[in-house]
C-alpha positions in Angstrom: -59.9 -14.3 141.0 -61.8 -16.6 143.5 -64.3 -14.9 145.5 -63.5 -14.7 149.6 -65.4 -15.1 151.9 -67.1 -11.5 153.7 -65.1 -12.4 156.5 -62.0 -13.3 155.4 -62.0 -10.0 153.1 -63.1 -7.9 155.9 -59.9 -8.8 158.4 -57.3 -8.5 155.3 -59.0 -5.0 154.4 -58.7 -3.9 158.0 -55.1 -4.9 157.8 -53.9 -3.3 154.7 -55.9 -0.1 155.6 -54.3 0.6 158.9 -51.2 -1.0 158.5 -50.0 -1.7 155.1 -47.7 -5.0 155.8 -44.5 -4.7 154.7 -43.2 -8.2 153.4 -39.5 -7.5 155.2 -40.5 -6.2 158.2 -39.7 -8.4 161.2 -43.1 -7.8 162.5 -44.7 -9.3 159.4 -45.3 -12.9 160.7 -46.7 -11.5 163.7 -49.5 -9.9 161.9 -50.5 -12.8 160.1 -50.6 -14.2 163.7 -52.7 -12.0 165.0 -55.1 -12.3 162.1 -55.0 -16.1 162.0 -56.0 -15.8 166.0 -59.4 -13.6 164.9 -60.6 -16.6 163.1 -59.5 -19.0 165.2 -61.8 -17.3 168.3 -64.4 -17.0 166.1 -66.8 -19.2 167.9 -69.8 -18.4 165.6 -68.6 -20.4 162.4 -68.8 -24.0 162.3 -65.2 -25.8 162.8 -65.1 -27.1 159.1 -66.1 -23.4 157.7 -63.3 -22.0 160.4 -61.1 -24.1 158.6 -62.1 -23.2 155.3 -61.7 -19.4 156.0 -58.0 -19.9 158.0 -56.4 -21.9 154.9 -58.2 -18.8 152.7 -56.3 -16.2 154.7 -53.3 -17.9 154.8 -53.4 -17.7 151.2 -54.2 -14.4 150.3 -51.6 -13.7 153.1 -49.0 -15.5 151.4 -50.1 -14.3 147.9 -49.9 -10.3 149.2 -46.0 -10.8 150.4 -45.8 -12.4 146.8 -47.3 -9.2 145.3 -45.3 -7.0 147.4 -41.8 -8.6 146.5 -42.7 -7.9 142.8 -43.3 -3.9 143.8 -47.4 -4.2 144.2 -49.2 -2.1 146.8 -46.8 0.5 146.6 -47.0 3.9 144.4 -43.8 3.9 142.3 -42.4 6.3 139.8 -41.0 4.7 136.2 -38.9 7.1 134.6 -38.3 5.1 131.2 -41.6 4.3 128.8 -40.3 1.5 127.4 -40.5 0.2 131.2 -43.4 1.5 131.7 -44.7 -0.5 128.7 -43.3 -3.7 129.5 -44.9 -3.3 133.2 -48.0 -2.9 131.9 -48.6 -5.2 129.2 -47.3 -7.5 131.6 -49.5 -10.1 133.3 -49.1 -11.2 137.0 -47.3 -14.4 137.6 -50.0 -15.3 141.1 -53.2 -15.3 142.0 -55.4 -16.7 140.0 -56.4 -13.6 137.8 -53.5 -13.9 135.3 -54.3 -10.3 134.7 -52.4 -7.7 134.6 -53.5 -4.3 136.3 -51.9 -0.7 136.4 -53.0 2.6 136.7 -50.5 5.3 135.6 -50.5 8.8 136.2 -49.0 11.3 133.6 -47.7 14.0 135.6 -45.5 17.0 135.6 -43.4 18.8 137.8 -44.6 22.0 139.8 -48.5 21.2 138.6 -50.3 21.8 141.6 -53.2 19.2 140.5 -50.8 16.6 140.1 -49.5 16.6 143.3 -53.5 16.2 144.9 -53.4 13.2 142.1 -50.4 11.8 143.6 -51.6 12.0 147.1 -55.2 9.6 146.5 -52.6 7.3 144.9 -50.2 7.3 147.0 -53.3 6.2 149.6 -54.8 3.4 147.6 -51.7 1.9 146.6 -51.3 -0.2 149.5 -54.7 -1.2 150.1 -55.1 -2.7 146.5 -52.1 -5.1 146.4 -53.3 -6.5 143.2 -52.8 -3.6 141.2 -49.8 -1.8 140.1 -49.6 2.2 140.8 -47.2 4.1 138.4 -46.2 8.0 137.5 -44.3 8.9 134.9 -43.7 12.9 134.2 -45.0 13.3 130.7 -41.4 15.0 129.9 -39.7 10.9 130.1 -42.7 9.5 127.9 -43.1 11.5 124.4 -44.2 8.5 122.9 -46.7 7.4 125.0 -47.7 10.9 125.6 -48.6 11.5 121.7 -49.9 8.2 121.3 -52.3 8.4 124.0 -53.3 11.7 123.1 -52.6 13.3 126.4 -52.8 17.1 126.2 -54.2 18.0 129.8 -53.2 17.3 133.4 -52.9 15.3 135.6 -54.1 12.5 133.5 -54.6 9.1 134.8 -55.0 5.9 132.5 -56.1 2.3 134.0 -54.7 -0.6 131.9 -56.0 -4.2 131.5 -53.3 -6.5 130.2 -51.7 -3.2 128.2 -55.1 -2.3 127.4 -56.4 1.2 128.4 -59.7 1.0 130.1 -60.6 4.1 131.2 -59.0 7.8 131.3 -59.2 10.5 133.9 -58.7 14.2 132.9 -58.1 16.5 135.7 -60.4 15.6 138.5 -63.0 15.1 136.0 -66.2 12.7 137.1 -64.5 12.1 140.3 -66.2 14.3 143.2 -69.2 16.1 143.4 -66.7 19.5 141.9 -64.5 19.3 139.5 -62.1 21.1 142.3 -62.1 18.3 144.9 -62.5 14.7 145.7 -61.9 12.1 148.1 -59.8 8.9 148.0 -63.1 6.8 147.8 -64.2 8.2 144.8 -61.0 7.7 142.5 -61.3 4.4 144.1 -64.5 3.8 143.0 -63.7 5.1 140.2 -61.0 2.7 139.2 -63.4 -0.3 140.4 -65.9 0.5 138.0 -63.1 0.8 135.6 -62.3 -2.8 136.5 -58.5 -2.6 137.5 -59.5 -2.8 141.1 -60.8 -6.2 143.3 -63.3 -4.1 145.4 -64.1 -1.3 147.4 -61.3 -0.8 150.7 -61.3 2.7 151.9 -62.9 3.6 155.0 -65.5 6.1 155.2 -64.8 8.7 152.9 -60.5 8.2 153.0 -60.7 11.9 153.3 -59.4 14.1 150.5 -55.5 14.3 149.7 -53.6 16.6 152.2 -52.6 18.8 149.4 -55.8 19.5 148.0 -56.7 22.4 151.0 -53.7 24.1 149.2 -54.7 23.8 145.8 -58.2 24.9 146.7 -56.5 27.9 148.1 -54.4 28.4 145.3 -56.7 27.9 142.5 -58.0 31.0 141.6 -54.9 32.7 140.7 -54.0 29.6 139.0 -57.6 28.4 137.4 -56.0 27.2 134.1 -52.5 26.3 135.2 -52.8 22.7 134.7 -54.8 22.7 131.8 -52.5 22.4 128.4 -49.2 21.8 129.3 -47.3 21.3 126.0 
């Protein structure tokens, strides 16, 4: 993917992080307006590097509606396999990547754990257009359950064109305990696994409303989403 430029990443990061666009909303081309108009008052940058940086967010601009329309940047639940295997041993038609991205999460229902997972994915998802963000509860997926080996939850694998790069057990080598972490770490996480462009959370990105429950909770329920079959 080509490399932007510091500025151009910053105001598209700010964007998506606030106020993930939505590519139908009527106030869509007013966005890109209003980001076009940062660059253009940017009286710092020479006028032939303004330029350079307004045609580069145009077309990242134009490329994230693209991603969008094909169900990027949003956290989506596949309740078929065989879906959820042509989705990720598919590559992306833009960009200039050709790669294809997805982390999946195998979840089930009522599994307190899962439901912290869903929340930090839930929160990337639209910051990290280029990526695709899946569940499946490990009840629709038997094949891919055995044939990944997955025996504890919440488990979340990253995939590289159908290939799984990395695997996340539990809330394992995420936070500082194995009983918490914030939305920057499993983001950093999944950049180091390499199914994410770069770092776009804010501060911390706080940890995932459901987790103050869990942490609650967990001592009656220590091993309750440990095994599950």
């Amino acid at each position: 993917m080509q490399s932007l430029d510091p500025t151009v990443a910053s105001i598209l990061d700010k964007t998506t992080t606030n106020t993930p666009p939505n590519p139908s909303s009527s106030s869509s081309s007013e966005d890109e307006d209003t980001l076009i108009s940062l660059l253009e008052n940017d009286t710092h940058a020479l006028s032939s590097f303004r330029e350079q940086r307004l045609q580069q967010l145009h077309t990242e601009l134009s490329r994230a509606k693209e991603m969008r329309n094909q169900e990027y940047g949003i956290y989506s639940e596949i309740k078929d396999e065989k879906i959820l295997m042509d989705i990720i041993t598919t590559k992306t038609t833009t960009g200039s990547s050709k790669e294809g991205w997805a982390v999946v999460h195998f979840f089930k229902d009522g599994f307190e754990r899962c439901g912290v997972m869903d929340g930090g994915l839930e929160n990337l998802a639209p910051k990290h257009f280029d990526t695709r963000f899946l569940r499946i509860n490990v009840e629709n997926a038997p094949f891919l359950v055995t044939k990944l080996k997955i025996q504890v939850l919440p488990c979340v694998l990253a995939f590289v064109n159908g290939i799984s790069v990395d695997r996340i057990v539990g809330f394992e080598g995420l936070g500082y305990s194995e009983d918490s972490f914030t939305v920057r770490d499993l983001e950093a996480r999944l950049i180091r696994a390499g199914v994410l462009v770069r770092a776009k959370t804010i501060g911390d990105g706080g940890m995932p409303k459901s987790l103050r429950h869990v942490k609650k909770e967990e001592k009656q329920h220590d091993s309750e989403d440990d095994d599950w079959d």
